[in-house]
C-alpha positions as CSV (number, residue, x, y, z in Angstrom):
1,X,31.1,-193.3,10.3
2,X,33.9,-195.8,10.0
3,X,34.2,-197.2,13.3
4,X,29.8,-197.6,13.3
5,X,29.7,-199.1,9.9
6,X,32.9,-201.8,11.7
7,X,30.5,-202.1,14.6
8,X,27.7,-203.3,12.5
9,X,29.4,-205.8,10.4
10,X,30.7,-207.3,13.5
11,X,34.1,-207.5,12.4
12,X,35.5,-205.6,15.7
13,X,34.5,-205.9,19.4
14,X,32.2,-203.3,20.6
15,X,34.5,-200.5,21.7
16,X,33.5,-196.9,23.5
17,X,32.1,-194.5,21.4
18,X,29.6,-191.7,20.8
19,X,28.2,-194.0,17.7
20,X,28.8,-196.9,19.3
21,X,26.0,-199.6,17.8
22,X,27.2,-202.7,20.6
């Protein structure tokens, strides 16, 4: 859940993923 929890905050440009959240 690291990389969706990242994706939420913002912190990191959306990158491909099965959780990705955009």
């Amino acid at each position: 859940m690291g990389c969706a929890a990242v994706a939420r905050l913002g912190d990191e440009p959306p990158h491909p993923g099965p959780l990705q959240t955009g």
